[in-house]
C-alpha positions in Angstrom: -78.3 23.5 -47.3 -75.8 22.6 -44.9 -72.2 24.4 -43.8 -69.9 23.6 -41.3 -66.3 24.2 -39.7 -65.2 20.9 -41.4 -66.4 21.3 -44.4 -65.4 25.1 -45.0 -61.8 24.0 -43.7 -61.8 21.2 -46.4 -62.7 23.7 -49.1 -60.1 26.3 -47.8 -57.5 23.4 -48.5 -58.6 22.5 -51.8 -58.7 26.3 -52.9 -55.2 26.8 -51.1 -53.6 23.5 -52.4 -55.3 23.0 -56.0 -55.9 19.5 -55.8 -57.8 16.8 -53.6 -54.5 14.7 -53.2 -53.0 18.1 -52.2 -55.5 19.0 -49.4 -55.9 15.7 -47.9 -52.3 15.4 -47.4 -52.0 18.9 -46.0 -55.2 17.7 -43.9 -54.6 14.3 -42.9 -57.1 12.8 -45.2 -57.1 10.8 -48.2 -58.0 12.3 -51.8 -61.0 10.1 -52.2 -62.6 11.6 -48.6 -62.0 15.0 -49.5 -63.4 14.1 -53.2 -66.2 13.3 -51.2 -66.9 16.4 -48.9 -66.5 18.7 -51.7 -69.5 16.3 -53.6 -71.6 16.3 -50.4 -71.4 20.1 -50.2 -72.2 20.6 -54.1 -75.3 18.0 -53.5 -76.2 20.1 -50.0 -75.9 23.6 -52.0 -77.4 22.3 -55.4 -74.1 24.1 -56.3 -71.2 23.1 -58.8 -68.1 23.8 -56.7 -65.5 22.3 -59.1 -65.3 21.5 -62.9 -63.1 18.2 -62.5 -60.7 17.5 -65.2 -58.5 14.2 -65.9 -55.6 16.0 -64.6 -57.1 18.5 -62.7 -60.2 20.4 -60.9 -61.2 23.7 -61.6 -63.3 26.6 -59.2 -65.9 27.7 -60.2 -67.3 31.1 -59.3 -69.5 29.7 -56.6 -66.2 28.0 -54.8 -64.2 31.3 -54.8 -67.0 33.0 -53.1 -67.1 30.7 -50.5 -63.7 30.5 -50.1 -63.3 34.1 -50.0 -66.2 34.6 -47.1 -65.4 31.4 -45.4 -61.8 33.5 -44.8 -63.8 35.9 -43.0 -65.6 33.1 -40.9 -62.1 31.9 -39.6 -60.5 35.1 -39.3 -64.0 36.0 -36.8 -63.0 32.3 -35.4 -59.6 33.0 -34.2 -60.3 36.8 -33.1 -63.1 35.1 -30.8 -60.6 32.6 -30.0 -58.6 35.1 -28.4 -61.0 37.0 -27.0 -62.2 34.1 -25.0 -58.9 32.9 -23.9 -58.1 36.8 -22.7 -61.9 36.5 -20.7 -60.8 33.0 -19.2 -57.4 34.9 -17.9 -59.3 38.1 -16.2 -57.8 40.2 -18.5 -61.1 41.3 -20.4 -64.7 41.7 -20.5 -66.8 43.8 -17.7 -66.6 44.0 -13.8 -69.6 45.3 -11.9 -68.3 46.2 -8.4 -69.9 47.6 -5.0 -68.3 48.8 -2.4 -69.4 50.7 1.1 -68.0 54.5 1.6 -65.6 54.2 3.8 -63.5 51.7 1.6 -63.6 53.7 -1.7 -60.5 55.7 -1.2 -57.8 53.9 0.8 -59.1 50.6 -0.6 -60.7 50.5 -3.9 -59.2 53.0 -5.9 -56.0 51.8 -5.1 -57.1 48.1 -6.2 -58.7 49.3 -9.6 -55.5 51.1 -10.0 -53.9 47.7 -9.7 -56.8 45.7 -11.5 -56.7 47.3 -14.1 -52.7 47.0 -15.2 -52.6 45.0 -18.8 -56.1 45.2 -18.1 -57.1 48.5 -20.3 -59.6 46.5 -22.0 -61.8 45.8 -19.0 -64.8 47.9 -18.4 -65.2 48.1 -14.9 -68.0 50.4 -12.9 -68.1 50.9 -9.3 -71.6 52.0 -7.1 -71.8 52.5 -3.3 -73.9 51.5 -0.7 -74.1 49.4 2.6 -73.8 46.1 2.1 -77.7 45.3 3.0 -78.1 47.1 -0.6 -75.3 46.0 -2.7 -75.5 41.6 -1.8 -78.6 41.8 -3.0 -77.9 43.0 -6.2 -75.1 40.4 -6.3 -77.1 38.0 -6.0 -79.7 39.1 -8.5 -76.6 39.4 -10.8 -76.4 43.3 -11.0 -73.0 43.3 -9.6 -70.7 41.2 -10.0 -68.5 41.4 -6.8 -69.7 43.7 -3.7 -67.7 44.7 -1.2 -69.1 45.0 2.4 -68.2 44.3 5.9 -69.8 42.1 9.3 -69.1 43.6 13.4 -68.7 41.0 15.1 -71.3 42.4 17.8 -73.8 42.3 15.1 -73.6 38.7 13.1 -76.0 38.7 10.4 -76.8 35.9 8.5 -76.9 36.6 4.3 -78.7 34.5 1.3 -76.9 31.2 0.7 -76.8 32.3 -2.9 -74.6 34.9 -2.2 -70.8 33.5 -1.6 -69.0 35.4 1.3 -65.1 36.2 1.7 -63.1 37.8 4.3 -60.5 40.3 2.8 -59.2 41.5 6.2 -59.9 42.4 9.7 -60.7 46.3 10.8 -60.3 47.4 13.9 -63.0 50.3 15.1 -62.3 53.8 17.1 -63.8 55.6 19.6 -63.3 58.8 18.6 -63.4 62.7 20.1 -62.6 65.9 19.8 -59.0 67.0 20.5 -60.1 69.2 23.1 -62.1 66.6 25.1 -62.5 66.4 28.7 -61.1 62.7 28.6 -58.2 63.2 25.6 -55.3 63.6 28.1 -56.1 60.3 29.5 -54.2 57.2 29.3 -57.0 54.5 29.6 -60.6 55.6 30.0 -64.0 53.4 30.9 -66.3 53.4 28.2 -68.8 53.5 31.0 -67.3 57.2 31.6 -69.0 58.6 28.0 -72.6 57.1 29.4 -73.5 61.2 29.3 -72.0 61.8 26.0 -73.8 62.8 23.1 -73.5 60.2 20.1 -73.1 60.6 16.5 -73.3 57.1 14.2 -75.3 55.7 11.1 -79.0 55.6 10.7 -81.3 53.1 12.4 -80.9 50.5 10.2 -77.4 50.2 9.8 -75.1 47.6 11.2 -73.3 50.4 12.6 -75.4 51.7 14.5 -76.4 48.4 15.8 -72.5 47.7 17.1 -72.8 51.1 18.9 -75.6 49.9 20.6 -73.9 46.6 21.2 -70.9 47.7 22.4 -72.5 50.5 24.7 -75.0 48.0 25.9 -72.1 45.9 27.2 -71.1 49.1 29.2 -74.2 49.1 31.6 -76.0 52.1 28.9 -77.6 53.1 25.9 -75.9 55.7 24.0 -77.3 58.8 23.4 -77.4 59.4 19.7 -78.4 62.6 18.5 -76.7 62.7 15.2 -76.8 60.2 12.7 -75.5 60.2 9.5 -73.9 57.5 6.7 -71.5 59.9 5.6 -68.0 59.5 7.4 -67.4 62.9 7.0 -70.2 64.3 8.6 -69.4 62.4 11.4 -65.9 63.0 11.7 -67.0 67.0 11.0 -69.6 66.4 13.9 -67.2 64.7 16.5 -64.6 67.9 15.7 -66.8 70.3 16.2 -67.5 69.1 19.7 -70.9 67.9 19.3 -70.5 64.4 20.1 -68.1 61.3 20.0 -68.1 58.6 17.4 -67.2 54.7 16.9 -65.8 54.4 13.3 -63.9 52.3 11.1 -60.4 53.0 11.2 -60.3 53.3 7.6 -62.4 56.4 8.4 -60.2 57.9 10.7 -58.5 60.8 8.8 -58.7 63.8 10.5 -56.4 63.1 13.5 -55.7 66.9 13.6 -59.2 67.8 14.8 -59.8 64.3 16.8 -58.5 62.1 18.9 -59.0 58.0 19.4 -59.6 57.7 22.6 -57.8 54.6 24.6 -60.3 52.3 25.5 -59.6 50.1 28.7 -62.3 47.9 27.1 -61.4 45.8 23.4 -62.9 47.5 21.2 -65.4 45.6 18.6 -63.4 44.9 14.7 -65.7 44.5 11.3 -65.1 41.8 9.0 -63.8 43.2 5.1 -65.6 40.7 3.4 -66.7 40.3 -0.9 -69.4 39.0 -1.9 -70.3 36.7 -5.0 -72.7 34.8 -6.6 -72.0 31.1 -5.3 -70.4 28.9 -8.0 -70.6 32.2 -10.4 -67.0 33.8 -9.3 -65.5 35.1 -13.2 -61.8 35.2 -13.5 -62.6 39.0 -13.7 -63.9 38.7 -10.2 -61.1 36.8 -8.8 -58.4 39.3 -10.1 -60.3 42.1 -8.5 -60.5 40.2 -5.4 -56.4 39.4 -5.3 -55.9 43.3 -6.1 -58.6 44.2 -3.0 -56.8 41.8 -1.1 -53.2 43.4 -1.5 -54.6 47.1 -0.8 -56.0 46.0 2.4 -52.9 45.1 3.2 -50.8 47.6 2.4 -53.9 50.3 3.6 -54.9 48.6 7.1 -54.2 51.0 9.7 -52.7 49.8 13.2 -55.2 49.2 16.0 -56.2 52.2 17.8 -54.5 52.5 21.6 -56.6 50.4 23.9 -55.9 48.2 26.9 -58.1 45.5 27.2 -58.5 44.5 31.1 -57.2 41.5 33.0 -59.0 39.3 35.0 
């Protein structure tokens, strides 16, 4: 038994027109080649499809049901047609997305706000994590886009299976407690907080790495004695008085309790980057990409006050 496209669209003709002659000119073919798919089907089925007649054909039980279900076939064809032309425009299907803390708010709620405009068919989920965690997972294909960042006092190099693209450029603070003994000042030597205490990620974040970068540059090692990966513990920490801080400036919120201090020294950035599979981008994807793209943008706060020295 054999049943194809053709063949079913053929029959649907011949039903729909009542002849041979009929359907091959509505088809494009001529009466004797549609004579002979319908008699290749009948011979492939074992199945009389019409009772022909000198003046006409007549169909049989068998050819209504086939024409009947074969409706049902074409109606699946063009729903599936449009699905798939709707997938190929980024306007349905599922999105997988990973993002670090720090961008969730000012960044990527706004962009799934944006995403997901004549997009209410889209399933989309969002984890968190630093970016050591989630461009793994893209790469295994758990996710399907990751958000994450790079310091540029701590280049990293990442799987060549994993495609990498900068969003945007953020600039870091130096933060303190409104109160501190250096707040009034106008420029200050990061050499001067060699005594401070230090609050930043855990060891094995890239964070913590630029601190100890950036301090190193300074003639010290910081002293950390709080370390936390959540930005609000930090911030809490630092405006209590316990310590000072480098932070995103995406992460710098509570300017009622602290202060960014002005560095005479430039102070490092971190790369905004998303990550992909190479060669596996899906429209999907790229959409959520152009929507990241334009609430980094419009969310990027100005470069903290800091003087970098002449020669």
């Amino acid at each position: 038994m054999s049943l194809d496209l053709t063949t079913l669209k053929t029959l649907r003709a011949v039903m729909e027109q009542g002849s041979f002659a009929a359907a091959g000119r509505d088809l494009g073919y001529t009466s004797s080649a549609v004579s002979q798919q319908m008699a290749g089907l009948e011979r492939s089925l074992g199945l009389e499809l019409f009772h022909r007649e000198p003046r006409r054909i007549v169909p049989t039980g068998a050819a209504e049901y086939l024409y009947e279900h074969a409706a049902e076939v074409f109606r699946l064809i063009d729903q599936l047609q449009v699905d798939v032309e709707r997938w190929s425009a980024g306007q349905e299907g599922r999105l997988r997305v990973g993002t670090y803390a720090s961008a969730g708010g000012p960044i990527v709620a706004q962009a799934i706000t944006r995403f997901l405009v004549r997009r209410r068919k889209v399933q989309i989920s969002l984890d968190e994590g630093e970016p050591y965690e989630l461009f793994p997972r893209v790469e295994s294909g758990e996710l399907d886009v990751a958000l994450g960042f790079q310091y540029d006092l701590v280049p990293k190099q990442w799987s060549s299976a994993v495609e990498l693209t900068e969003i945007g450029v953020e600039e870091l603070h130096l933060i303190a407690p409104r109160h501190h003994r250096l707040a009034s000042r106008d420029a200050v030597e990061l050499a001067e907080l060699r005594l401070e205490r230090w609050v930043t990620h855990t060891k094995e974040t890239a964070a913590s790495d630029c601190l100890t970068s950036f301090c190193g540059k300074a003639g010290f090692t910081p002293d950390v004695t709080f370390r936390s990966n959540n930005m609000d513990t930090i911030r809490g920490i630092v405006a209590e008085g316990l310590g000072v801080a480098l932070i995103p400036a995406l992460a710098h919120v509570d300017r009622e309790r602290t202060i960014a201090l002005p560095l005479t020294e430039q102070l490092p950035r971190r790369q905004i980057m998303a990550a992909t599979r190479l060669g596996q981008r899906t429209p999907l994807a790229t959409s959520f990409l152009d929507a990241v793209a334009h609430a980094v943008d419009t969310s990027m706060p100005r470069s903290p006050r800091s003087s970098p020295q002449g020669p």
